[in-house]
Each structure stands twice: as C-alpha cells, then as structure tokens.
Residue frames relative to the residue before (quaternion, step in Angstrom):
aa qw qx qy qz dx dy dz
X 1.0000 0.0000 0.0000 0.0000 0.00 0.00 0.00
X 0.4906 -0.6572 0.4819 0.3085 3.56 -0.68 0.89
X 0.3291 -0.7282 0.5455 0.2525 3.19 -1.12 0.56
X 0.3554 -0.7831 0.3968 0.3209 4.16 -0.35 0.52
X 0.5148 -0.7308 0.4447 0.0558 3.15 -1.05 1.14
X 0.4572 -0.6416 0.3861 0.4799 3.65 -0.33 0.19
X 0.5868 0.4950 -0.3793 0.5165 3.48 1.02 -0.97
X 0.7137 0.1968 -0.3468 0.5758 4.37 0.34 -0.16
X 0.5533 0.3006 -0.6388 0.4421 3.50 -0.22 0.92
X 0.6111 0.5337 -0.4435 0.3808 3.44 0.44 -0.77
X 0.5440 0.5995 -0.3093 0.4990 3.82 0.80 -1.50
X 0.8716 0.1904 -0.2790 0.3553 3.84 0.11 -1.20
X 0.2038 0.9138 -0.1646 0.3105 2.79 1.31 0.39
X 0.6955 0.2904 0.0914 0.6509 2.57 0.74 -2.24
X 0.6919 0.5707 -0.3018 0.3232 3.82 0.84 -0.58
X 0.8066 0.0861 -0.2368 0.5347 3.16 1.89 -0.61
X 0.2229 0.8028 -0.5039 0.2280 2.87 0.55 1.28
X 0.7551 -0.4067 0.3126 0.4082 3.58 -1.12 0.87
X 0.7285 0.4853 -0.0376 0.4821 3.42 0.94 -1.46
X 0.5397 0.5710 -0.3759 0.4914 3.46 0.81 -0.34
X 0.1551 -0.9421 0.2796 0.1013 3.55 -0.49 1.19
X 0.0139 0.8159 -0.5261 0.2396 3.05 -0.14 2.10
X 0.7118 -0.5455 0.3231 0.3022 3.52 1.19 0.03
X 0.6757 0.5894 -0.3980 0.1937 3.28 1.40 -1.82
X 0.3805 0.6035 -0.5691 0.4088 4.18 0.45 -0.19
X 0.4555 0.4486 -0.5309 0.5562 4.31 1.01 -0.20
X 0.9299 0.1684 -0.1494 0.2910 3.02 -1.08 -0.88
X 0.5588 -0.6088 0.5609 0.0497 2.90 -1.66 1.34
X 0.0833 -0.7567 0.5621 0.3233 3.71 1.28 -1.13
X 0.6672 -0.5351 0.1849 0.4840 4.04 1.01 0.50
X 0.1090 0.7315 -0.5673 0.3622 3.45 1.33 0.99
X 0.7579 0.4319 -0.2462 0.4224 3.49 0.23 -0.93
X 0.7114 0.2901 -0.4758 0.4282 3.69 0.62 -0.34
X 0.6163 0.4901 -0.4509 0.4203 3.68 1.03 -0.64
X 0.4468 0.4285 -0.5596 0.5510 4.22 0.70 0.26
X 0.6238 0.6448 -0.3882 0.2107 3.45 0.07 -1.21
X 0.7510 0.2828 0.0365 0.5956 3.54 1.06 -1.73
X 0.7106 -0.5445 0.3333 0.2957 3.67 1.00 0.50
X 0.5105 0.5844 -0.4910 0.3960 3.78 0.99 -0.42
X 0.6871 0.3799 -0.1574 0.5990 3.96 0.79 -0.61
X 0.3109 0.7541 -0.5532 0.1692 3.82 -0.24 0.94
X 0.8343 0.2201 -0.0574 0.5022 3.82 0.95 -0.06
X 0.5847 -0.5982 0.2592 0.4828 3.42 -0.58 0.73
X 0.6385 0.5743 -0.3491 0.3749 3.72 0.86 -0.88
X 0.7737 0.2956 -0.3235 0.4575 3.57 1.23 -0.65
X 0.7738 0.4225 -0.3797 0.2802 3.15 1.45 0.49
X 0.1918 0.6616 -0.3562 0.6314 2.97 1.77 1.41
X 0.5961 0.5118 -0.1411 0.6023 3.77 0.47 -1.14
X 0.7290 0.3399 -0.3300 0.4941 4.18 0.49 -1.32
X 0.7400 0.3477 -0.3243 0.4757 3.98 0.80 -1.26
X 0.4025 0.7555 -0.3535 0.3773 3.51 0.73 0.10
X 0.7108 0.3441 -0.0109 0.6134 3.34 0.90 -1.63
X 0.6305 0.4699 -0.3468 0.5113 3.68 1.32 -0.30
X 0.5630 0.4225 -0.3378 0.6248 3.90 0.80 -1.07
X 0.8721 0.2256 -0.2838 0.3287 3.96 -0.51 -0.73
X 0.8136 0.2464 -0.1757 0.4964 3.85 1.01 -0.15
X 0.7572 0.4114 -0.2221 0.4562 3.59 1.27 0.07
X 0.9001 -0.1256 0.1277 0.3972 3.23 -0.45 -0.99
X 0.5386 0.5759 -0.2924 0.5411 3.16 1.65 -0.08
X 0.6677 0.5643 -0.2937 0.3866 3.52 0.99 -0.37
X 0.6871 0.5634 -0.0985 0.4481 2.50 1.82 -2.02
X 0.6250 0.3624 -0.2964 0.6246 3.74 1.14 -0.60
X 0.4307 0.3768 -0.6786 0.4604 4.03 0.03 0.65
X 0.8297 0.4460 -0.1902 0.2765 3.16 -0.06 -1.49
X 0.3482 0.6317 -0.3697 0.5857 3.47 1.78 0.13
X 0.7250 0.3799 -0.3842 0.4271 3.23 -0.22 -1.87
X 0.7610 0.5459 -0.3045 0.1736 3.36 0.20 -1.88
X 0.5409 0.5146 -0.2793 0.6038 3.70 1.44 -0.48
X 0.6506 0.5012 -0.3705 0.4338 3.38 0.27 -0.24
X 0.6691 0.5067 -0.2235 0.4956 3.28 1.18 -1.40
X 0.8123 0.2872 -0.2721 0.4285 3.63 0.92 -0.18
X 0.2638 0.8470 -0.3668 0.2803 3.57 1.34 0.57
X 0.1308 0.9214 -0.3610 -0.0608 3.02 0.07 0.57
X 0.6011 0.4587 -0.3907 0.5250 3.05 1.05 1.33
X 0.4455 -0.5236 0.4434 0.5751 3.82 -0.95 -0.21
X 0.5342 0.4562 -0.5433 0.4597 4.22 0.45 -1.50
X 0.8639 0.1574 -0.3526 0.3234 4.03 -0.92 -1.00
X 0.3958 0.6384 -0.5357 0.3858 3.44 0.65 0.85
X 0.7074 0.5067 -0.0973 0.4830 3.05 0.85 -1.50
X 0.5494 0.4274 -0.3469 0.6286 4.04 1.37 -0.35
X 0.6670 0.3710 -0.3848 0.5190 4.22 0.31 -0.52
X 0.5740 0.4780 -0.4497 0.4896 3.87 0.74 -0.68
X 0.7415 0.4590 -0.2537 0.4186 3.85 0.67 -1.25
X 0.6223 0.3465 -0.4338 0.5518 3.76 1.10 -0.22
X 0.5438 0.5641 -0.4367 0.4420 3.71 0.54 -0.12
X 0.5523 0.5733 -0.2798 0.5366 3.79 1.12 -0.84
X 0.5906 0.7155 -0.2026 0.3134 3.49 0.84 -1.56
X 0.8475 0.3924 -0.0261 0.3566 2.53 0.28 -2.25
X 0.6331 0.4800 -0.4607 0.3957 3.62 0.99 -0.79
X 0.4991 -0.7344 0.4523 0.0837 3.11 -1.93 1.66
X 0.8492 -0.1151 -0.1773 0.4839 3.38 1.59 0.84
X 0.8780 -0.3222 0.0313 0.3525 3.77 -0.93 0.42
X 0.7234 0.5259 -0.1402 0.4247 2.72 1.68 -0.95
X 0.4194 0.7720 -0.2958 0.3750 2.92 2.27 -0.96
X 0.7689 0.4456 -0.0908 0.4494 2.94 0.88 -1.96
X 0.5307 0.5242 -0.4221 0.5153 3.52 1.17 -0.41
X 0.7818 0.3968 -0.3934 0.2766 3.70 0.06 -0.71
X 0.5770 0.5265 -0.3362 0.5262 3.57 1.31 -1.24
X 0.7187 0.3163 -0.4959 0.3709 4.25 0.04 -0.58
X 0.7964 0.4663 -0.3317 0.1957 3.62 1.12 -0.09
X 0.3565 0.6141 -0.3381 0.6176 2.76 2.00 -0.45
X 0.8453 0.1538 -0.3618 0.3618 4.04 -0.18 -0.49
X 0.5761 0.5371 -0.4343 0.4372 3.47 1.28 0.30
X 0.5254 0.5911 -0.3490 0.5028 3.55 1.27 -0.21
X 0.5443 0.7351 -0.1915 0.3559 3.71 1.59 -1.11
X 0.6927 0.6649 0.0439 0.2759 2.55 0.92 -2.07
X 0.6481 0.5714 -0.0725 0.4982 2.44 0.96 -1.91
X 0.7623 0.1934 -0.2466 0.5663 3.88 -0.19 -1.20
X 0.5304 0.6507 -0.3689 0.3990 3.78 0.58 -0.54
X 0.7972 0.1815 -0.1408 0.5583 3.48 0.38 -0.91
X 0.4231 0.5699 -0.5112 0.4847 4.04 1.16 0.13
X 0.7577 0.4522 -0.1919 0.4297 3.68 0.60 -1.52
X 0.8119 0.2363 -0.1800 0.5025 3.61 0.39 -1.09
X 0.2813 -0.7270 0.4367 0.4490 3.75 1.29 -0.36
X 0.4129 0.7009 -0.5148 0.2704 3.43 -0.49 0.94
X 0.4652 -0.7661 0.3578 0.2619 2.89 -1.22 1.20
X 0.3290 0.8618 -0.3816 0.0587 3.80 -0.09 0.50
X 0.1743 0.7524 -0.5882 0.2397 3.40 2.02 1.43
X 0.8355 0.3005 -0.3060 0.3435 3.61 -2.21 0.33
X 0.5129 0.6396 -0.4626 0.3374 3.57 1.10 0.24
X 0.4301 -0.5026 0.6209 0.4207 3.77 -1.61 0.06
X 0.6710 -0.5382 0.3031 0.4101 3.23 -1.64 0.49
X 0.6137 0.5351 -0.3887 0.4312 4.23 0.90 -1.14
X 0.7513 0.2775 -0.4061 0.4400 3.85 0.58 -0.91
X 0.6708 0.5775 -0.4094 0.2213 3.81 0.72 -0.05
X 0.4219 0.7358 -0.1828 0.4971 2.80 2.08 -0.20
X 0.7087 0.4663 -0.1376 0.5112 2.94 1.33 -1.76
X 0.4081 0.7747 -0.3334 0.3495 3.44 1.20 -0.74
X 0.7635 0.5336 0.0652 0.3579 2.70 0.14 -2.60
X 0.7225 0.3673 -0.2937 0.5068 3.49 0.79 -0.71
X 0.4807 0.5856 -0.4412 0.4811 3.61 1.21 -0.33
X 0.6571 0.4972 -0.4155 0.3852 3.47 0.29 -1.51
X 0.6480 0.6285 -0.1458 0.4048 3.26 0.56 -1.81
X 0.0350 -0.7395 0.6310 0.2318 4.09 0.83 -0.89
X 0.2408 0.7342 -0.5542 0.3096 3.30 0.75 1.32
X 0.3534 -0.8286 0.2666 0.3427 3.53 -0.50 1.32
X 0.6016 -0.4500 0.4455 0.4869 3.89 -1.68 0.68
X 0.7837 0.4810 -0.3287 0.2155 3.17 -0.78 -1.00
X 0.6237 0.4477 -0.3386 0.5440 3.61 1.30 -0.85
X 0.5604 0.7058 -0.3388 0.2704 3.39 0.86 -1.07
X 0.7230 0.5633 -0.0630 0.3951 2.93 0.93 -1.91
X 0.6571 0.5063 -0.1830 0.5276 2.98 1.05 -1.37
X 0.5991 0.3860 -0.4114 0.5681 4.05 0.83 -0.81
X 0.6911 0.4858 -0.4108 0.3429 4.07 0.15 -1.05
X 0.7069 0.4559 -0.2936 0.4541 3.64 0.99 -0.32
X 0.6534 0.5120 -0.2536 0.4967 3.37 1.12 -0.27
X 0.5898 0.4574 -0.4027 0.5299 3.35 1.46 -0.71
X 0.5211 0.7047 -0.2923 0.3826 3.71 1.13 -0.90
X 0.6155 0.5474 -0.2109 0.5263 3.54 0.88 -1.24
X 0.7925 0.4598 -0.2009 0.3468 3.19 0.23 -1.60
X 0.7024 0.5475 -0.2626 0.3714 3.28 1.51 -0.65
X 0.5133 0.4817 -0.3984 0.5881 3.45 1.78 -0.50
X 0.5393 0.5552 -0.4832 0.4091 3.94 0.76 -0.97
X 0.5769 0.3905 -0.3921 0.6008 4.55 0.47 -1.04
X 0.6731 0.5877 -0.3296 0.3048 3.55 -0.07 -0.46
X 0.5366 0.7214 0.1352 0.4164 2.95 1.44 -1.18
X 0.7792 0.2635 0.0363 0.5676 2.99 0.87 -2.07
X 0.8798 0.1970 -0.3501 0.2542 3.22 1.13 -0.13
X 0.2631 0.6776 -0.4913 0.4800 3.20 1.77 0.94
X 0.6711 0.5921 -0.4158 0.1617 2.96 -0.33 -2.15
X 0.5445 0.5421 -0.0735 -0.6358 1.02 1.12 -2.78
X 0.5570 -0.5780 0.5818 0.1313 2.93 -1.97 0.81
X 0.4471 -0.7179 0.3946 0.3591 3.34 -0.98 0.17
X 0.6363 -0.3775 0.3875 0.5499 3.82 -0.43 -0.51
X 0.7198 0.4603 -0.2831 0.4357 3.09 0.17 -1.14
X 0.6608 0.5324 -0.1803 0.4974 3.50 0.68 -1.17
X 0.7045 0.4229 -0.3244 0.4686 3.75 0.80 -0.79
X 0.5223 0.4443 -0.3677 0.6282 3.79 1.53 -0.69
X 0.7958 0.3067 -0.4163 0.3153 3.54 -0.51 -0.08
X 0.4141 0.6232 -0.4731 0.4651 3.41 1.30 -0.02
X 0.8432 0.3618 -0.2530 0.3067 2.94 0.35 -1.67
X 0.5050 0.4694 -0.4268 0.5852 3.79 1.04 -0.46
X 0.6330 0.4879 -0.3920 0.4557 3.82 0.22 0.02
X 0.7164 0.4698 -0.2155 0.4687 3.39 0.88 -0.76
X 0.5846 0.7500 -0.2289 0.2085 3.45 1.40 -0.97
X 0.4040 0.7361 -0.2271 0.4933 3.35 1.87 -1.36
X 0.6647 0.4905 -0.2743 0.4923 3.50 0.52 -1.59
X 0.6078 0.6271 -0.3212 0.3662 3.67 0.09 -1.66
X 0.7193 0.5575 -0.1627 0.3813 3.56 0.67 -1.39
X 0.8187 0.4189 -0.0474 0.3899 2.85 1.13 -1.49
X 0.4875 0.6280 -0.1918 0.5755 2.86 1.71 -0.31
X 0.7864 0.3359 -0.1809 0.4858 3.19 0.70 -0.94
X 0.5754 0.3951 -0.4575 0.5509 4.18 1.29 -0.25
X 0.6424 0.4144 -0.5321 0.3640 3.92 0.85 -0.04
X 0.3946 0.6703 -0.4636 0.4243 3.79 1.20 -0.20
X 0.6811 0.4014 -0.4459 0.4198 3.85 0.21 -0.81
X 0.7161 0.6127 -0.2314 0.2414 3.41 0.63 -0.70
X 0.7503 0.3736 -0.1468 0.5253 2.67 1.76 -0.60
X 0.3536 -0.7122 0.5434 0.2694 3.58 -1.33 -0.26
X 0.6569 -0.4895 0.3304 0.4688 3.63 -1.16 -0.44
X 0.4494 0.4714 -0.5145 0.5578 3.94 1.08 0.67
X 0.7009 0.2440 -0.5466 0.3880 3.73 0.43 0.73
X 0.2300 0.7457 -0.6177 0.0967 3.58 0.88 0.38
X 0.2250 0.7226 -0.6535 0.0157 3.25 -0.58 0.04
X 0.0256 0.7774 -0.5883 -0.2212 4.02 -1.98 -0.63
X 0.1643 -0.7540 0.6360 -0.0098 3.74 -0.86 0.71
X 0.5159 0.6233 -0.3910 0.4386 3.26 1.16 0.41
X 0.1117 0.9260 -0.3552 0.0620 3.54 0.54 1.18
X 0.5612 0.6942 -0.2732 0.3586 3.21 1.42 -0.23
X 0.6560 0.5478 -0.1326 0.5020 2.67 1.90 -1.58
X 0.7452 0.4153 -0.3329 0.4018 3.41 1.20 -0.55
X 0.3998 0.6332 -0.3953 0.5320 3.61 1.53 -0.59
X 0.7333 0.4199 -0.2817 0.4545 4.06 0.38 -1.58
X 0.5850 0.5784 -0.3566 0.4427 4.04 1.20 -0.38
X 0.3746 0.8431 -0.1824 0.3400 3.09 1.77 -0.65
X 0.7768 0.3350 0.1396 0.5147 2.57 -0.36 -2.49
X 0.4964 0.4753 -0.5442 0.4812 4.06 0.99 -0.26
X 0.8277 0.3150 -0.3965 0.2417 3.39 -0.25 -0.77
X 0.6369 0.3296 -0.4921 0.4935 3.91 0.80 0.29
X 0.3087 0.7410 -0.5731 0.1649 4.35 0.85 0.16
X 0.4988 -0.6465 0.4929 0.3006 3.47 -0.70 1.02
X 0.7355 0.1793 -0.0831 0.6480 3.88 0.55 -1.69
X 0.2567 0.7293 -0.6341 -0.0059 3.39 -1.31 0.56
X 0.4802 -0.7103 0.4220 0.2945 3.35 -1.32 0.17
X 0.7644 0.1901 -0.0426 0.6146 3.66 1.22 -1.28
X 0.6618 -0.5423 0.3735 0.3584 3.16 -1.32 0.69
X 0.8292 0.1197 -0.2766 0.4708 3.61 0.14 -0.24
C-alpha cells in the first residue's frame, strides 16, 4: 500500500475540495426532498440519514467503484466498472448527478494534470485519476467519502438548517465511518455491490417531480 506523500495529500486535497470545480454544492443526492417532507428535521436525524447513506448506499457503493477503477488495468474493464456504476444508480437523477459531477471532474482534472478521464462517472474518475497520479487508494477513498458527507452535511445546514458548529461536529463525527468504509473497500470487489438504503433512494425519487427545490438532485 503506498504510503501518502505530502505532495498527494495536498493533490487530494485540492481535488476534493469544496472549491474544486465540479458543481457538487448542486446536488442534494435527495437530502432535500427528505428535509422537504420532514423525515430530516435535526442534526441527529440528519446524521442518522448520511449515516445509512455512507454505510448501506451509495457511499459504500462508490468506494468500491473508485477502488476497481483504481486497479483497472485496461481501458475495455474500465469502461465495464464505469457501466456498473451507470447500473447501479437507483434513479434518473442518481445517474444524472454522478455523469456530471465525473464529467465536470474530468474535465479540469485531465486539462490540469493531462489525463485522459472523458465519459467517466464521478467514483471511477476519481478512481482513475489517483491511479494516473500513483496517488494512494486508501487516502483517496477515505478523502472522497468525507468530501461526500460534508456535502450532504452544507445541504443540511441550509435547509434543516443546522448550525455551523453543529454541521462541523457532524462531520468529524461522521469521519471514523469514511475510513472504515473505505479500508473495507480494499477488500472487496464489485460482487459486494449491494444497497439497503431505501429511503434515500425512494427521497431521490420524489426530487425529481418537487415543485420548489433548491439543487438539482
């Protein structure tokens, strides 16, 4: 396992950072309709909602994305992890956010470092990138899930809304998971895809007919 360098922490850094321009501050991932109808009213249930999303939904399912990706070692089984990534999302919007969020990636990613990472979802372009880069998996993962979190946590704060203070302690609460989630990712492959996150995918749902909304998914 690579050990991380200052110069690749710095790199993922800057890639998932808040600032780093992919858009993801759009998308709610259906955070917003479950605030919308009340299932999300307080930091504890909105801790408790990304929780059940990082350890049984999509947070699991995109480690284990990235991490396949990172070990591809061709374009064709690239292009089969990009297609189970296509697969897997549990509606329109799913699939709408990940081709834009990793085509949005891509894009300044491979302008800046030159790399080739057009037509990808966002976890394998990620995963991609850190190959090119011999930037290590495990940090990677572990930052992409934390930047993930943090993004439903802004989400969060300004519905709910949550305070600051409260929205940082979520996320350092939430972080532990990220980690863990992401050393069970090496272990696995794409025969543990699985989700049990249903609320979140039912609430991804109902975003795309919401009369008022803020973000796109």
């Amino acid at each position: 396992m690579a050990t991380p360098t200052d110069s690749a922490i710095l790199t993922l850094t800057q890639w998932l950072s808040p600032a780093y321009p992919v858009g993801g501050f759009a998308y709610s991932h259906g955070l917003e309709a479950a605030i919308d109808v009340g299932t999300v009213a307080s930091a504890q249930e909105t801790g408790a909602w990304i929780t059940d999303v990082l350890d049984h939904g999509s947070g699991r399912s995109d480690a284990l994305l990235l991490t396949a990706a990172y070990h591809a070692e061709d374009a064709g089984k690239l292009a089969e992890i990009d297609a189970a990534a296509r697969a897997f999302c549990a509606s329109a919007e799913r699939l709408k956010e990940t081709a834009l969020l990793g085509r949005a990636f891509g894009t300044v990613t491979g302008d800046v470092w030159a790399l080739e990472l057009a037509g990808l979802t966002y976890p394998v372009a990620v995963g991609r990138a850190a190959r090119l880069q011999d930037l290590p998996l495990l940090l990677t993962t572990q930052m992409f899930l934390q930047a993930f979190a943090a993004n439903l946590v802004a989400v969060a704060t300004r519905l709910v809304p949550l305070g600051q203070t409260e929205a940082q302690r979520l996320i350092r609460d939430l972080t532990p998971l990220c980690a863990e989630i992401a050393r069970q990712a090496l272990q696995g492959s794409l025969q543990d895809l699985s989700s049990t996150a249903f609320l979140a995918d039912i609430a991804s749902m109902q975003h795309e007919t919401q009369y008022s909304r803020i973000f796109r998914t």
